[in-house]
C-alpha positions as CSV (number, residue, x, y, z in Angstrom):
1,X,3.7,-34.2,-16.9
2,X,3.4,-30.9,-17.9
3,X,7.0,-30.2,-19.3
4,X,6.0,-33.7,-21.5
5,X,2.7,-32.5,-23.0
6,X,4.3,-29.0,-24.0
7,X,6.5,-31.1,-26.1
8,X,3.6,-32.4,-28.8
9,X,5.4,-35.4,-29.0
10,X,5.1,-39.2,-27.8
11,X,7.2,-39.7,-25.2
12,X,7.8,-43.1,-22.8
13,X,8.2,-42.9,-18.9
14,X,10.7,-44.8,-17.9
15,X,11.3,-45.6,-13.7
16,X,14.6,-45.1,-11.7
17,X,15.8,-48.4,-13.3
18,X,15.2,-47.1,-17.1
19,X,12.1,-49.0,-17.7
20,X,9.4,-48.2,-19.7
21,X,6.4,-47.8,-17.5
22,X,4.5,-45.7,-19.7
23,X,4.0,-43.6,-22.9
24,X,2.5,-40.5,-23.1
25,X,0.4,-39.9,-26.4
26,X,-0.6,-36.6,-27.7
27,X,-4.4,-36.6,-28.7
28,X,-3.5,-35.0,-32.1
29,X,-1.6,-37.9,-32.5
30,X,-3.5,-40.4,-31.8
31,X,-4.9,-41.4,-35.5
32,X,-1.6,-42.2,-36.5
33,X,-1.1,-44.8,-32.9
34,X,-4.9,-46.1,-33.3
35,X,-4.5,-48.4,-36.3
36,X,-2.1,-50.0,-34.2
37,X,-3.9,-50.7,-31.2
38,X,-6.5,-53.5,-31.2
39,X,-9.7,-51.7,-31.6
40,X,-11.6,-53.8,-28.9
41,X,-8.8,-52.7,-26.4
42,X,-9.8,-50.3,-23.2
43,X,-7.2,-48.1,-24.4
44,X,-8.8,-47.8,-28.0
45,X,-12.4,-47.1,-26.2
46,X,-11.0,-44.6,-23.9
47,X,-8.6,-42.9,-27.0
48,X,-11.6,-43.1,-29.1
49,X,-13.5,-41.0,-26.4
50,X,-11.2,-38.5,-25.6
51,X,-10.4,-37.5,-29.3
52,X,-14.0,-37.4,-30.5
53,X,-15.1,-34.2,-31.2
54,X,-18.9,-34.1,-32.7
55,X,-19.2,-32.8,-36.6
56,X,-21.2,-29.8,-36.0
57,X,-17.8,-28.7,-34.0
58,X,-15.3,-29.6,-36.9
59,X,-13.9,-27.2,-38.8
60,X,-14.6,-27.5,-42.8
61,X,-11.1,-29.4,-42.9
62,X,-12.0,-31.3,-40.0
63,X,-15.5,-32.4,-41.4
64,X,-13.8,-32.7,-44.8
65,X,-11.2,-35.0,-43.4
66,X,-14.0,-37.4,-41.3
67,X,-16.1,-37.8,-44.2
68,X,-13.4,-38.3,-47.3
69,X,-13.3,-42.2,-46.5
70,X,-17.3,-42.7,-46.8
71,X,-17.5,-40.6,-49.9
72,X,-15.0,-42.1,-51.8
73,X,-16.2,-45.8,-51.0
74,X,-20.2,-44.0,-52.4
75,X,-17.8,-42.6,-55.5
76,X,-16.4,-46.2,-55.9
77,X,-19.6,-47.7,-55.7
78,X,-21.2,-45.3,-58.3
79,X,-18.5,-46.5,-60.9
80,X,-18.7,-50.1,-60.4
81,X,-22.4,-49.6,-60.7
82,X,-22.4,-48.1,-64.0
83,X,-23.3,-44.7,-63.1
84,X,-21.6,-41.6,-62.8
85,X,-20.0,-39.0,-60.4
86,X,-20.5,-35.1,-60.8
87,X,-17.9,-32.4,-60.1
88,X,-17.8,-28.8,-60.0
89,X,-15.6,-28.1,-63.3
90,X,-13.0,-25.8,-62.3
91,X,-10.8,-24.7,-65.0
92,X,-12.7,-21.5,-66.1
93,X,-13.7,-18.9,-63.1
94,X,-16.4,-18.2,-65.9
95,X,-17.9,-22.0,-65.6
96,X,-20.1,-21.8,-62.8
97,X,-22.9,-24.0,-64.7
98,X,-20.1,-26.1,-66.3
99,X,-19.9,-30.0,-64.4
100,X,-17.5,-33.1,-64.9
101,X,-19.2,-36.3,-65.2
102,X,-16.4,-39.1,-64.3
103,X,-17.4,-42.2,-65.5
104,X,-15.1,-45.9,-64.7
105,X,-13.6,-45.0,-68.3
106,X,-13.8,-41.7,-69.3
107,X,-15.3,-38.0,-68.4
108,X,-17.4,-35.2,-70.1
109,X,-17.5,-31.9,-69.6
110,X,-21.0,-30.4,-69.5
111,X,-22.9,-27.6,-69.7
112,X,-26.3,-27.4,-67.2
113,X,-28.8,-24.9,-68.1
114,X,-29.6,-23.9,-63.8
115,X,-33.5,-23.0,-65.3
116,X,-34.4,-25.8,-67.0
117,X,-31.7,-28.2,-65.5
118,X,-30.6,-29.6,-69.1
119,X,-27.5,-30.4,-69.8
120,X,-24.9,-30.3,-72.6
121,X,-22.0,-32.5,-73.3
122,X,-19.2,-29.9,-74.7
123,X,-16.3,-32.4,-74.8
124,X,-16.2,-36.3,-74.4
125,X,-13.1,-37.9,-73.2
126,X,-11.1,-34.5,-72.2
């Protein structure tokens, strides 16, 4: 088993006769297996235990990664809705006060006063 795991790959156990009797899955792996596997399956419950790590033990990336679906279904949601998203503009290393609204149609670059918590659009449609 040991000389399997090492490998980091998926890797099918096969018996004297050559047939499969088994597959070995790398946890790392296992997000790219699970949307194959019907999720109501012991092996899902059991895969879905073993590779669950809680968030306050994810890495930034980790967390990112976890969370990216449910943010961009809220960001989604915001459009359809009429309202806006806000982004940290990051063309300027000088434009820490400088945000992107993104609208369903178009976005504005504006400027937010951190003391009064106005804002100015600078350009419409950029």
């Amino acid at each position: 088993m040991n000389e399997f795991a090492g490998q980091d790959t998926l890797s099918i156990f096969v018996n004297a006769r050559q047939e499969p009797v088994g597959v070995l899955i790398p946890l790392k792996h296992w997000s790219k297996v699970a949307p194959s596997i019907d999720k109501h399956s012991e092996l899902h419950r059991l895969m879905e235990q073993l590779t669950y790590k809680p968030i306050f033990e994810c890495s930034l990336k980790e967390l990112e990664d976890r969370l990216r679906p449910e943010i961009e279904k809220v960001e989604a949601q915001h459009l359809n809705a009429g309202q806006y998203n806000v982004y940290q503009y990051t063309g300027d290393a000088k434009s820490k006060n400088m945000f992107v609204r993104q609208y369903a149609d178009h976005r504005e670059l504006v400027r937010t006063d951190s003391t009064t918590g106005q804002s100015q659009i600078l350009n419409r449609n950029f």
